[in-house]
C-alpha angles and dihedrals in degrees: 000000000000087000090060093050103050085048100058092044080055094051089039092250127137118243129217117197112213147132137224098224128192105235101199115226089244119022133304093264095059110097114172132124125268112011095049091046083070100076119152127222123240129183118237114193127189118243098168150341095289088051089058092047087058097039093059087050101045080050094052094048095057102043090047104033095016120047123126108151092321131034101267140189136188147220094263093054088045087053093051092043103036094105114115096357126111114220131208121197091235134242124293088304096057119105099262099047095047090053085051094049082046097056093249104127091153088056093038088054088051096049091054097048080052106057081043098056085046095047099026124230109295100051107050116084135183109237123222125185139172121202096146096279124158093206090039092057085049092049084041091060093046095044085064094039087057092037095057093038096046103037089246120144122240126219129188116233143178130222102227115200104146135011098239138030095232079066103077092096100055086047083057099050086050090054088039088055094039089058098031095248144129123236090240095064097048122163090135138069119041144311124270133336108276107100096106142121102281124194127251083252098053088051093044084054094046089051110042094115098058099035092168087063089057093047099056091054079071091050100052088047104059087045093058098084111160126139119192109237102239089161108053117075118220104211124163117243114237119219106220115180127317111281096014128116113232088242104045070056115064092026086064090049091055095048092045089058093041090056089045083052100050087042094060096041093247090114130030120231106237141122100266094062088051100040087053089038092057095033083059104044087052093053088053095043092045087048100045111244106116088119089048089056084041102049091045089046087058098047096050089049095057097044092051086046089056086049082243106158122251140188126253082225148275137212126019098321095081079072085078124106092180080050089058110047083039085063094235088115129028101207122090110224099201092055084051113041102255131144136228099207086062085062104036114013109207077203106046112049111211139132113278117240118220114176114196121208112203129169115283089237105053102026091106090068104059089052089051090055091051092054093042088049097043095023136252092275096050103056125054134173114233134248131225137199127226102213121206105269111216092244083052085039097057086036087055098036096049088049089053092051083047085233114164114269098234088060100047091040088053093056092047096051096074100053102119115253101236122121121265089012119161139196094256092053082039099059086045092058110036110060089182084063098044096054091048092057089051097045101035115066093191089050086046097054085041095052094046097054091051089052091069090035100059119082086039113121115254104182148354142229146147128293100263078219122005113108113177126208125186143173098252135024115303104237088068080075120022133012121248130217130180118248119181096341080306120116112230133174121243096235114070126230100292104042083055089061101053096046085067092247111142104245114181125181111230095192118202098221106195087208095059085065092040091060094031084062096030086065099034093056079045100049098055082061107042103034096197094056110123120183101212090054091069107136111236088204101050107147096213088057090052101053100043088056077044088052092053092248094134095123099140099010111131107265089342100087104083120110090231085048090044092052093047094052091054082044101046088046085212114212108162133040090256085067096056091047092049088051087050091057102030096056098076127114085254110047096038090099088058086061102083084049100045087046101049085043092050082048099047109021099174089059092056104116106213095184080226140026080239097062101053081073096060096029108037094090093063090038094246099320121117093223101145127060090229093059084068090055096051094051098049085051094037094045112029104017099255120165114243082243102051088038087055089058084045089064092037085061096041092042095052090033092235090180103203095039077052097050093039085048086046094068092034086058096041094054095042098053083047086058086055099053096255114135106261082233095057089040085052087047092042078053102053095034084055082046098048091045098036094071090059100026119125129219107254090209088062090040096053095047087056104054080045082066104033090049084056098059094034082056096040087052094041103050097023104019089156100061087036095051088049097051079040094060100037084054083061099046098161096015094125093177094043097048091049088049089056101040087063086047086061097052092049083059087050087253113137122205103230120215120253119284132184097219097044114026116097114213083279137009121322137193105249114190104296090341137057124238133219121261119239091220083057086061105093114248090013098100133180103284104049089047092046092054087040090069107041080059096053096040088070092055132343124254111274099187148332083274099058096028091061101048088047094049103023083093105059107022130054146244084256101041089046083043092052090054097052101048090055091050102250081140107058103094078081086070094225120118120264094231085054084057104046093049087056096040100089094046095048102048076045095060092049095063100047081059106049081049087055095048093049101043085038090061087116090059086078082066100046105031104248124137141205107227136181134162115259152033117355135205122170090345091304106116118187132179120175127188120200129223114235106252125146124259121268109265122262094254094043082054094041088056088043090056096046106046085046095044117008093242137089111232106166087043150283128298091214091049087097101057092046086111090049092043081057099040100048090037092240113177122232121218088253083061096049101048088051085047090059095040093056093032082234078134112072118200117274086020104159114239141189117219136188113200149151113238109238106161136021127194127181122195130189104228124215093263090055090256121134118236131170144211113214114198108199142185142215130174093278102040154318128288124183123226135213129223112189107199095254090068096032093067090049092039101005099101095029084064108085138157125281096020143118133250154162104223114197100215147191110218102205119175130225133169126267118253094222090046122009094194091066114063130233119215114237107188098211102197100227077179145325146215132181124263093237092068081069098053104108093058098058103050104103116174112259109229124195122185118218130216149150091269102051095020099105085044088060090091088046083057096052102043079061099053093055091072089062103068111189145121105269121112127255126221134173117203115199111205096189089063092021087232130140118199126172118244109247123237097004130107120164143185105253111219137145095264098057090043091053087047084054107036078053088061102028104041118256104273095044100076118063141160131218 
């Protein structure tokens, strides 16, 4: 609506603000189908600012108490909110027409006399329209008829649906899309094509025959008088303590952490840090925004009070000194080269924004205190819109024409994979696709369509940031809606901006919580650890980023990042922040030079012996926003104020600010004795770099960041691999990816175990073990009462550990346990177990039954026995029937459908030799594939992969089809079967087993960013893995000797629980002698080699 509104002061139109509301037939709190479905529409129109007052509230209402279907008010709420507003009776859906439609003139005649009574008389109108409508003509009659009869005004009015005529039809593909339909097939949207916007001449024409009901369009029009307020700013006051000034406030607060600062060394004492404290505190004073500083300060201090993990900052804001010695930062700017005017520009007014990173799992808190301290009705998180990309817009279009897939996948295709494209840029790039639109009528027609449908909204949520607080209530200046339980407002960010409200960003950063648990878990074991005593030049840091072991270090883990970092060779804190800030889609063309300068730095070319100063530090490239500003200042004797609207300029390509600075920077770097050609290159290189360039504040906070977690994996990778893997719970991709990272560091994940897991992973020894609550079935609550009973004494048996935990857990949690192997510290098989299970949790509670109904036995001496073991007067002995283990692959599903993880194995460890053979790819590969486009589009593959989930489809032409999900030992793909090939593979496919699948990787756009692709796996044919079987059995050999000889039956005993068909044999160095083992064949895979070379020695187990 502000939108509108900007748009028609721009075209010199008036604009009215309004909304078309639901009103329900009961009230708003009546829910039930069908009566309160049948709501009726109404017209609300702004008169003044009061109107708009009660309009935001009627709107709120009825999004957050009202909504059925559809946001709806009722006639009490109208009653309460009717001052300042104009109300039409609605279309043929409002309240009055449909009782006319219904027959109901008496009803008809009482609606009306009500809404008049609500509005007054004056403000309630009776609404006539005329789109060609057969029931409309009929309402119309009887409107006049009531008008006439009741003494209530008519107005003329127009639907308006569309702008033009010509665009019905793209009213109806939206519709079509809305509802998953094709055109062809109709039945919904509405009739005919004349809700446009029609001109003052066409309703002149329409109405000739009720004049008085056009005149009074004009009436209402020039009644309706409200301006949205883009000038005022709506901040909140904050209260600081009784008798003191905000300011004195703040500016004491200020002094009082830059003299904790100076105390503990952090900070020097000298002039420049209170010439720029006291320049500071003047500009946000001048510009108004004490109580912004205030009310951030408050809420970061709560937040650290609480230990509630905070960033160290992010944005702008980190170019604050104020920020810093307030706490709301923890970088000081002067000691790093940032600038305040970046962050608040004395000649630019504008709000401050200051973006606040928690951690993710406590975020939520610190927005709860902010609405308990400024009050529910003053703080609102904020909504966004998805808009309809123009890829998403070609795939929706061409469903909605019911045009073939394959046609409308191929034009979408060659839009060019660049963000915010759209079809015009589209048509000038590719000239594929270009050809295509001018020889193909039907992609034409299709094109063309899209082209008007992109840029529409599609959807909404909530910011995933983006929290508002305001003086007032906020419905005196936006409306509110609900939106998952969570109360948004209706504008989006931006809109919130303009309108003056103080909107913040408390940000939930999974890596605060990372370190925040990575030095808590280190702290319990090296007393003397303190976090904020973490060195920012330690060597060992350095080299493993050098070394390219970045995986699950915060913004370091990417290939390409990874590659730039073994590239790069860091070796200082600077270069973190430059890889930070190089590695953007932007500035990656400036890394071949920054590299080859950093490399050669003679050869670095500065324009100007001015320039080395303020580039040096980035070796020649322009890579930080900042850099712009000081060469503006340094060159041509900006003021950091006028240089920071410079790179706004540059930054946002405002052609004619660019060209008029231009000659500002040229004559005054002339002034200053620099060549007017140099000044004019200066110029176009700041242009060429500014619309890439990064904020070094945000940067450096960053790399602040980023160094923590690269120090904390480097000196304590087990506790930072633990806090790593509990940040991922149900990321079955990313835990697998750094489970293999452990194993890379020599750190094994050890399986569930009920008297050593924690609730989630913990750091066991060298090695971290698996969490109970991870265990599928297992939840919070019976984990959490599992080990306060333990934690008494540990489980001494099944025995004992099912008449301590029988009361509180149940047959499928102790099940669950079992089947993942958290029992097998007992040594008995888990089938054993699972056939016992059932009688003996039967038997405990027989028990528990006999004692409580056998009380009285403490008065005449009986007593309940049973041989056994006893705990609290419970006694259990269970004998277990002799039946064999479950096989490895039975256990190994077992493990994987209860964890996620594998941890007898793997069922692919076998096939590692023919993965290799046949050049199979593994998902790692593909995704990385994907990442670098080193995979084209219909490139063949070859893929080796468990089954794990099947599912048909009958398709629209009657047809089967299937999606096959698989798994290696990295990740999961998903495979398509088309119905051609389903009929041929479709039934030998089945669950749990093992294939080589022959595919087609085709790529297609993501639905949440088309200018990232999916990968489809299209099955082009299949065999299972078995059929390959006889050329992956390689023998097993052991050598034997005096140090390892009384460990030979401990290797054994492991190789028996790898069943195959590969050979054993034992060589005895001692006798020289090989002799095969009788009786054992194995399956050979790395697993079972590391498990022997463990016992045997590691060059004593090899494969031929």
């Amino acid at each position: 609506i502000v939108d509108f509104y900007k748009a028609c002061r721009e075209a010199g139109i008036k604009p009215i603000i309004g909304c078309e509301v639901y009103v329900s037939p009961r009230t708003m709190d009546d829910k039930e189908y069908p009566i309160d479905a049948n709501y009726s529409h109404l017209i609300l129109l702004v008169k003044n600012d009061k109107g708009y007052e009660n309009l935001l509230a009627i709107v709120s209402k009825a999004f957050i108490r009202g909504f059925y279907q559809k946001p709806r008010t009722d006639m009490e709420t109208l009653k309460k909110h009717s001052e300042g507003l104009i109300a039409l009776s609605g279309c043929i859906s409002g309240l009055i027409p449909k009782c006319i439609i219904n027959g109901d003139i008496s009803l008809a005649r009482e609606k009306a006399l009500l809404f008049s009574r609500i509005f007054g008389k004056d403000n309630f109108y009776l609404e006539l329209q005329r789109h060609g409508i057969d029931k409309q003509a009929a309402v119309n009659e009887t409107l006049v008829t009531l008008s006439r009869e009741l003494g209530i005004p008519l107005v003329a009015t127009n639907d308006v649906h569309y702008i033009n005529q010509s665009d019905s039809i793209i009213q109806k593909l939206l519709m079509a899309i809305q509802f998953g339909k094709t055109l062809d097939e109709g039945g919904y949207g509405l009739e005919g094509d004349r809700f446009y916007l029609k001109s003052s001449e066409e309703m002149q024409s329409l109405f000739a025959d009720i004049p008085e009901a056009i005149e009074n369009t004009g009436k209402i029009a020039a009644r309706c008088n409200y301006d949205f307020d883009f000038e005022t700013i709506h901040l909140p006051a904050f209260n600081p303590p009784k008798g003191v000034a905000p300011f004195e406030h703040l500016k004491k607060l200020c002094h009082d952490g830059y003299r904790s600062k100076s105390q503990k060394g952090t900070v020097p004492e000298s002039v420049e840090y209170t010439d720029r404290l006291e320049y500071e505190l003047s500009v946000i004073q001048s510009m108004g925004f004490v109580d912004y500083f205030l009310i951030v300060w408050d809420f970061v201090s709560y937040a650290k009070k609480r230990s509630i993990p905070v960033g160290p900052g992010r944005g702008s804001a980190v170019g604050s000194l104020c920020s810093y010695f307030l706490g709301i930062t923890d970088i000081d700017p002067i000691k790093n080269g940032l600038l305040f005017e970046r962050f608040l520009n004395p000649e630019r007014v504008s709000m401050p924004d200051i973006d606040i990173d928690f951690c993710d799992e406590r975020r939520g808190e610190v927005i709860d205190y902010v609405a308990d301290k400024y009050g529910k009705n003053h703080v609102a998180q904020i909504i966004t819109f998805g808009t309809l990309a123009c890829r998403q817009a070609v795939r929706d279009t061409g469903r909605a024409l019911g045009m073939p897939y394959s046609a409308v996948d191929e034009i979408a295709k060659l839009i060019p994979r660049y963000l915010n494209v759209t079809l015009d840029a589209a048509l000038r790039e590719s000239s594929e696709l270009k050809k295509l639109y001018e020889s193909d009528p039907q992609a034409k027609r299709l094109i063309d369509y899209a082209r008007r449908l992109e840029g529409r909204p599609r959807n909404s949520s909530t910011h995933a940031t983006g929290v508002v607080i305001t003086d007032k209530p906020l419905t005196a200046y936006v409306p509110l809606a609900l939106n998952d339980d969570i109360t948004v407002t209706q504008f989006p960010m931006n809109t919130v901006a303009e309108l003056g409200l103080l909107k913040i960003d408390f940000l939930g950063l999974r890596f605060l919580s990372i370190i925040d648990d990575t030095e808590k878990s280190v702290a319990v074991s090296e007393a003397d650890f303190n976090p904020e005593e973490i060195p920012f030049d330690d060597a060992q840091t350095y080299d493993m980023l050098a070394s390219g072991n970045s995986l699950g270090l915060f913004q370091l883990e990417s290939d390409g990042m990874r590659n730039l970092l073994m590239r790069m060779k860091p070796f200082e804190f600077e270069d973190i922040i430059s890889a930070i800030s190089l590695y953007r889609p932007g500035p990656m063309q400036s890394i071949e030079k920054f590299l080859q300068n950093r490399k050669n730095p003679d050869k670095t070319d500065y324009i100007i012996p001015e320039l080395r100063e303020i580039l040096s530090e980035t070796h020649g490239c322009i890579i930080y926003q900042e850099q712009v500003m000081q060469i503006c200042r340094k060159v041509a004797g900006y003021s950091y104020g006028r240089a920071d609207i410079v790179r706004r300029a540059m930054a946002k390509k405002k052609i004619d600010v660019m060209q008029k600075e231009r000659i500002g920077f040229t004559s005054g770097a002339v002034d200053n004795g620099i060549p007017e050609k140099k000044a004019n290159e200066i110029f176009d290189m700041m242009v060429e770099f500014a619309k890439y360039a990064f904020a070094k504040s945000h940067a450096v906070a960053y790399a602040v960041v980023a160094y923590k977690t690269a120090y904390l994996k480097c000196h304590y990778p087990k506790e930072y691999m633990c806090a790593l893997l509990n940040s991922v719970s149900g990321e079955t991709g990313k835990i697998k990816e750094y489970i293999d990272d452990c194993s890379r560091m020599g750190i094994s994940i050890l399986p569930p175990d009920i008297n050593e897991s924690g609730e989630k992973f913990t750091v066991s020894g060298k090695n971290l073990r698996f969490g109970l609550v991870a265990v599928k079935n297992v939840g919070w609550m019976f984990a959490k009462k599992l080990i306060e009973e333990r934690s008494r004494k540990p489980f001494s048996s099944i025995e004992d550990f099912l008449t301590r935990v029988h009361s509180f857990g149940n047959t499928r949690m102790i099940e669950s346990l079992i089947m993942c192997g958290a029992l097998d510290s007992f040594g008995i098989y888990r089938s054993r177990l699972i056939s016992e299970l059932d009688n003996a949790l039967s038997i405990l509670s027989r028990q528990k039954n006999a004692n409580i109904e056998g009380q009285m036995g403490l008065f005449d001496g009986s007593d309940v026995v049973c041989d056994g073991k006893s705990v609290d007067g419970i006694m259990l002995k269970l004998d277990f029937r002799q039946i064999n283990e479950y096989s490895l692959l039975e256990r190994l599903s077992h493990e994987k459908s209860l964890t996620g993880l594998y941890f007898s194995g793997h069922p692919l460890d076998k096939y590692q030799s023919l993965i290799k053979s046949i050049q199979a790819l593994t998902t790692k590969q593909l995704l990385s594939g994907l990442s670098d486009r080193s995979i084209k589009d219909k490139k063949l593959i070859n893929f080796v992969a468990l089954v794990t989930k099947k599912r048909a489809k009958v398709t629209k032409s009657n047809t089967m089809m299937a999606f096959i999900t698989a798994e290696d030992l990295y990740g999961e793909a998903e495979i398509i079967v088309f119905p051609a090939l389903y009929e041929e593979f479709g039934g030998a496919i089945s669950e749990g087993e093992i294939y080589v699948f022959a595919c087609e990787a085709t790529l297609k756009e993501s639905f949440s960013d088309d200018t990232v692709d999916e990968l489809k796996l299209l099955l082009k044919s299949v065999r299972p893995v078995t059929d390959f079987e006889g050329d992956i059995n390689p023998a097993l050999y052991l050598k034997i000797t005096d140090a390892n000889r009384s460990r030979l039956e401990d290797a054994l005993e492991i190789i028996r629980d790898y069943p195959g068909k590969s050979r054993v044999k034992v060589f005895f160095d001692k006798e020289k002698k090989l002799r095969a083992a009788k009786d054992l064949n194995c399956c050979v895979s790395d697993k079972l080699i590391s498990n022997l070379k463990l016992v045997l020695g590691e060059k004593n187990v090899a494969t031929k």
